[in-house]
mmCIF file of the N, C-alpha and C atoms, coordinates in Angstrom:
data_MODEL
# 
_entry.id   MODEL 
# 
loop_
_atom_site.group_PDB 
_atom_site.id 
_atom_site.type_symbol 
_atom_site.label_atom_id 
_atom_site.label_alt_id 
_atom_site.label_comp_id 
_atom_site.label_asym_id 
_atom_site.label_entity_id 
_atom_site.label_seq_id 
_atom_site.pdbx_PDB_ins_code 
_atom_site.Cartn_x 
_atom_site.Cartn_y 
_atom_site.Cartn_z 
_atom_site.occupancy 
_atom_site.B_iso_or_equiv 
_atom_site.pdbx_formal_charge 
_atom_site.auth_seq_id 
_atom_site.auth_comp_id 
_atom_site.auth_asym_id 
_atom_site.auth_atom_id 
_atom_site.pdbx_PDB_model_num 
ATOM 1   N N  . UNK A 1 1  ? -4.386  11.653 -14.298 1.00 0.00 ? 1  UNK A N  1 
ATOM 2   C CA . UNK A 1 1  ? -4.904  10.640 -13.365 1.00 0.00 ? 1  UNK A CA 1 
ATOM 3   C C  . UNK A 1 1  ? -4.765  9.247  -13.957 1.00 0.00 ? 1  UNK A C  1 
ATOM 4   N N  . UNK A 1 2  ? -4.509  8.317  -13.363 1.00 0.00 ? 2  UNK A N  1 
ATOM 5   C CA . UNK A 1 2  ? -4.399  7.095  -13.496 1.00 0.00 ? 2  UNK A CA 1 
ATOM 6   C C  . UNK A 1 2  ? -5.718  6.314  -13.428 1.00 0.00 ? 2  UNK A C  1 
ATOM 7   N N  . UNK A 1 3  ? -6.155  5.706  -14.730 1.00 0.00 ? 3  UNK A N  1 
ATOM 8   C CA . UNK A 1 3  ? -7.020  4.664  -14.325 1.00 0.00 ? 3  UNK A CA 1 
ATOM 9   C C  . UNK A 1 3  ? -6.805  3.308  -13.800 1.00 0.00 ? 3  UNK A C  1 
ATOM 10  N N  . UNK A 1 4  ? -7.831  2.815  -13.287 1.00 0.00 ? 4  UNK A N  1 
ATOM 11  C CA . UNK A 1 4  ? -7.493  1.324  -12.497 1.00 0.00 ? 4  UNK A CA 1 
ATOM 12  C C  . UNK A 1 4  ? -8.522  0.586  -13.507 1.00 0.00 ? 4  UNK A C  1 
ATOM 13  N N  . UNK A 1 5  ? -7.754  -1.010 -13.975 1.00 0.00 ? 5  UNK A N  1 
ATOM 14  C CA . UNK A 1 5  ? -8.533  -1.407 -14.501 1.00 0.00 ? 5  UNK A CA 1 
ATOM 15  C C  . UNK A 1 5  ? -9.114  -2.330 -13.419 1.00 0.00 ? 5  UNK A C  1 
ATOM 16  N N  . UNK A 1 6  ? -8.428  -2.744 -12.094 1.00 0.00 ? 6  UNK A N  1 
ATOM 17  C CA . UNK A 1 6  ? -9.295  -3.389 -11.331 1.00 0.00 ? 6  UNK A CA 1 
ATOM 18  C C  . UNK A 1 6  ? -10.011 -2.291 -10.124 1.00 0.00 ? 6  UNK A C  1 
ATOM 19  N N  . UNK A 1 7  ? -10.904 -2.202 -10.507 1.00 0.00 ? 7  UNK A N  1 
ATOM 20  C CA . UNK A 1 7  ? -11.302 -0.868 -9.075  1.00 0.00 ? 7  UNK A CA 1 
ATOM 21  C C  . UNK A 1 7  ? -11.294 -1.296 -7.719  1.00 0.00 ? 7  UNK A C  1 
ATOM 22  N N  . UNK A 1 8  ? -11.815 -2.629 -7.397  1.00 0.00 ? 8  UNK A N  1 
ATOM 23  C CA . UNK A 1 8  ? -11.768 -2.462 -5.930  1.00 0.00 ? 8  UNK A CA 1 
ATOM 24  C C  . UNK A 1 8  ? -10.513 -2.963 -5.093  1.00 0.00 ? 8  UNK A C  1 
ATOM 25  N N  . UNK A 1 9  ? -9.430  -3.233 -6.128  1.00 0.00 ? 9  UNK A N  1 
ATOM 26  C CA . UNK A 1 9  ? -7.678  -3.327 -5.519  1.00 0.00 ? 9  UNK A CA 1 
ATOM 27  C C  . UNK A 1 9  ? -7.377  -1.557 -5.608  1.00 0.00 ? 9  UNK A C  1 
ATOM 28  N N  . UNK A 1 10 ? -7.808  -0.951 -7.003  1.00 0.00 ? 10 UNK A N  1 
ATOM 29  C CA . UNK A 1 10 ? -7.115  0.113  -6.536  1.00 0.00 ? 10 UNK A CA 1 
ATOM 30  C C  . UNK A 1 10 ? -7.627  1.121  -5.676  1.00 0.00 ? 10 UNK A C  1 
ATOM 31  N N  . UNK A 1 11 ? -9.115  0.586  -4.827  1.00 0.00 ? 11 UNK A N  1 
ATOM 32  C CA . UNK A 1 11 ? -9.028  1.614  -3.752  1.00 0.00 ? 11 UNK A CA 1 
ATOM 33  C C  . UNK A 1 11 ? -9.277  0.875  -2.345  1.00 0.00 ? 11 UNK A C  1 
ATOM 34  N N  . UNK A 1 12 ? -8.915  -0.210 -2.515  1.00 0.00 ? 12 UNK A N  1 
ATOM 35  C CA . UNK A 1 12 ? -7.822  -0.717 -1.196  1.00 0.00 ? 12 UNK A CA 1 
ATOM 36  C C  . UNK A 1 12 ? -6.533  0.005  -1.102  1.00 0.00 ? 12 UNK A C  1 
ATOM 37  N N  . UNK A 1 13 ? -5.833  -0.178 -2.515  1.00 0.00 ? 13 UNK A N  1 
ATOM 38  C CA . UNK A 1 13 ? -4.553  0.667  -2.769  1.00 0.00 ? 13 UNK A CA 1 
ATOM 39  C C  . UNK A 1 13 ? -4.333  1.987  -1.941  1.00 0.00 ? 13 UNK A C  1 
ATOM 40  N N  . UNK A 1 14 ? -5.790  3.048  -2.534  1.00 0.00 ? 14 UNK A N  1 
ATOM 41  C CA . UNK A 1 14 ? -5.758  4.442  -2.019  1.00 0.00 ? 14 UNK A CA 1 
ATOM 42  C C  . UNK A 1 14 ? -6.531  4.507  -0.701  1.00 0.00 ? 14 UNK A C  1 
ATOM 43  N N  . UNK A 1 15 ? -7.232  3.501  -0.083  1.00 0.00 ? 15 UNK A N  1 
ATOM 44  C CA . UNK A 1 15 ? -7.496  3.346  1.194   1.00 0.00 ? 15 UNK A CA 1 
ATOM 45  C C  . UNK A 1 15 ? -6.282  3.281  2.144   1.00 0.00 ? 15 UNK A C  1 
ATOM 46  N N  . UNK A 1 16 ? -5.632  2.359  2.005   1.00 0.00 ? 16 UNK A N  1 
ATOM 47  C CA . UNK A 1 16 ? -4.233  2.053  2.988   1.00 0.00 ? 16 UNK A CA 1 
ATOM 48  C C  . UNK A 1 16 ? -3.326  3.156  2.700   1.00 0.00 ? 16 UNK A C  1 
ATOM 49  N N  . UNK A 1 17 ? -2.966  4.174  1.548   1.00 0.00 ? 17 UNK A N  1 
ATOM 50  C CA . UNK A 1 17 ? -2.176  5.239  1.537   1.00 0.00 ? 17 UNK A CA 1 
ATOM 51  C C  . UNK A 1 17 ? -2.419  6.205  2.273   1.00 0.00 ? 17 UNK A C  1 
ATOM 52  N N  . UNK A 1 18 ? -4.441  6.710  2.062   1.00 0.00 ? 18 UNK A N  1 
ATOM 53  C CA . UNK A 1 18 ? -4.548  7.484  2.736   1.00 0.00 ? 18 UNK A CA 1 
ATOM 54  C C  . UNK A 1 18 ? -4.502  7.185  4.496   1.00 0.00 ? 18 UNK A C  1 
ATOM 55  N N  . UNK A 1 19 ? -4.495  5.756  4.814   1.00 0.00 ? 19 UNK A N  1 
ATOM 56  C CA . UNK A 1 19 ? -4.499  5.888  6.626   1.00 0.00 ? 19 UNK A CA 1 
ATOM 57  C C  . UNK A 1 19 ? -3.411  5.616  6.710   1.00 0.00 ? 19 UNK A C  1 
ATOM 58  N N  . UNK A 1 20 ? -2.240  5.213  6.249   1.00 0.00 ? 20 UNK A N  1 
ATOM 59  C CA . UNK A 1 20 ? -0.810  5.355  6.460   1.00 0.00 ? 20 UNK A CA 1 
ATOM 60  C C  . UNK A 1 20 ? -0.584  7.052  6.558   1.00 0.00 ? 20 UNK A C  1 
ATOM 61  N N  . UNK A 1 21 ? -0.634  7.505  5.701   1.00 0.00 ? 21 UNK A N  1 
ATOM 62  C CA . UNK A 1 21 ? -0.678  9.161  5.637   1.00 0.00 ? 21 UNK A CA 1 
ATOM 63  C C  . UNK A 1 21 ? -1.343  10.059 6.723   1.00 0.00 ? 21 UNK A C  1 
ATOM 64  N N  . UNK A 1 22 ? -2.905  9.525  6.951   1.00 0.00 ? 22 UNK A N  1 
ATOM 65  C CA . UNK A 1 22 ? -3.247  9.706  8.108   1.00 0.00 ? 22 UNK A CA 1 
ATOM 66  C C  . UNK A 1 22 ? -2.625  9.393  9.623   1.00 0.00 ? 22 UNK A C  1 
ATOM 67  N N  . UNK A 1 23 ? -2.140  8.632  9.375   1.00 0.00 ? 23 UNK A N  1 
ATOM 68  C CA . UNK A 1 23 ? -1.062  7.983  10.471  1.00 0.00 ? 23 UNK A CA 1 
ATOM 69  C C  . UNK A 1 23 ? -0.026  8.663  10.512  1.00 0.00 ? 23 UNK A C  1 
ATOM 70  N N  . UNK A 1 24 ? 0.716   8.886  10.036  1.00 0.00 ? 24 UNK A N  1 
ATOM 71  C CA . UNK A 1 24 ? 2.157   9.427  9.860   1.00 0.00 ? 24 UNK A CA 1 
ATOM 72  C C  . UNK A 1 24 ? 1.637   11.063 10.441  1.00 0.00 ? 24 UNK A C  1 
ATOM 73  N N  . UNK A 1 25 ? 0.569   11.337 10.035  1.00 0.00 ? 25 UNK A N  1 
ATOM 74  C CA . UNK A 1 25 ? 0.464   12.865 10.029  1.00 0.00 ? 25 UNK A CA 1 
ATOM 75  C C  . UNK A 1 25 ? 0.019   12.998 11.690  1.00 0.00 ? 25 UNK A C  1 
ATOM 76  N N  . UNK A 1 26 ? -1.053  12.156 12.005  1.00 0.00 ? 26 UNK A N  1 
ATOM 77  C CA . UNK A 1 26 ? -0.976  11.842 13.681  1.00 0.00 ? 26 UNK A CA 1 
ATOM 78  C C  . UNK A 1 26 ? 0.165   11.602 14.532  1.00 0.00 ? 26 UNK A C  1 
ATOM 79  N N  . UNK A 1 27 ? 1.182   10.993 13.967  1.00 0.00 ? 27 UNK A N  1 
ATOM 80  C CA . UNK A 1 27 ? 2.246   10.706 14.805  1.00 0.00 ? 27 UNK A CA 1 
ATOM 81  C C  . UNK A 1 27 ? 3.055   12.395 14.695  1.00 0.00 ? 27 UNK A C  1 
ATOM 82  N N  . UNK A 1 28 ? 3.053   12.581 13.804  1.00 0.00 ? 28 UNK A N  1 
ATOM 83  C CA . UNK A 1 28 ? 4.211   13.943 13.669  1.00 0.00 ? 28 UNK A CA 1 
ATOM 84  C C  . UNK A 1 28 ? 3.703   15.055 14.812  1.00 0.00 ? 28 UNK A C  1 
ATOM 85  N N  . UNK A 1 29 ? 1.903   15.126 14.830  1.00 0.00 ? 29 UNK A N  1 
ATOM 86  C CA . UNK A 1 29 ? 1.205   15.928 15.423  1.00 0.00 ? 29 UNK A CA 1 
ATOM 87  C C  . UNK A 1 29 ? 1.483   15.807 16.988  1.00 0.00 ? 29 UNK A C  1 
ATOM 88  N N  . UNK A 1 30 ? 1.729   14.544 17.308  1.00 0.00 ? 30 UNK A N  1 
ATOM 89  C CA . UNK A 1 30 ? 1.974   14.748 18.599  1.00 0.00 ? 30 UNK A CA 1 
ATOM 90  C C  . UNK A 1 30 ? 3.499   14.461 19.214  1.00 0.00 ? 30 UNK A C  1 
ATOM 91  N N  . UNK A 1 31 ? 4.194   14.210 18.481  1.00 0.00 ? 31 UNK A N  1 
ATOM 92  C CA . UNK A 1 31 ? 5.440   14.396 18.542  1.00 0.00 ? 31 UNK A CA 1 
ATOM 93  C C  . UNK A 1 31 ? 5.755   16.048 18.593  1.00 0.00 ? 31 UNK A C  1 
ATOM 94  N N  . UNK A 1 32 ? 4.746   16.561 17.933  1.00 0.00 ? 32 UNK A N  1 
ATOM 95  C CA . UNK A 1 32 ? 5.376   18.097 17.897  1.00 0.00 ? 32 UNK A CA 1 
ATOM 96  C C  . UNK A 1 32 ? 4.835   19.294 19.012  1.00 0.00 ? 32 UNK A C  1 
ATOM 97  N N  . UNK A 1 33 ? 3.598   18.701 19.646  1.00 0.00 ? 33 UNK A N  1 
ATOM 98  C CA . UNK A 1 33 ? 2.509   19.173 20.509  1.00 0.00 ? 33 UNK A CA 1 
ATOM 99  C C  . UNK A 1 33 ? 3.000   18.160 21.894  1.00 0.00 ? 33 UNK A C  1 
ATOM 100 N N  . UNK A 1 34 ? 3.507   17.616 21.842  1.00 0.00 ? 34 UNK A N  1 
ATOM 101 C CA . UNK A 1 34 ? 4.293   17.155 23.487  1.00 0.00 ? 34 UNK A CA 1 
ATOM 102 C C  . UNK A 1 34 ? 5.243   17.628 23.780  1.00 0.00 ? 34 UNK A C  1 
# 
């Protein structure tokens, strides 16, 4: 695991990955279910 020496950039960082990811995974879902 990677430490962050600034914490609240690096979980902006892992905030926006995970709703990009969340995103991407919504789009696939209904691309595949329409």
């Amino acid at each position: 695991m990677l430490t962050c020496n600034t914490f609240p950039l690096c979980l902006r960082v892992l905030n926006s990955i995970h709703f990009y990811f969340m995103h991407t995974v919504v789009q696939f879902l209904l691309k595949t279910f329409q």
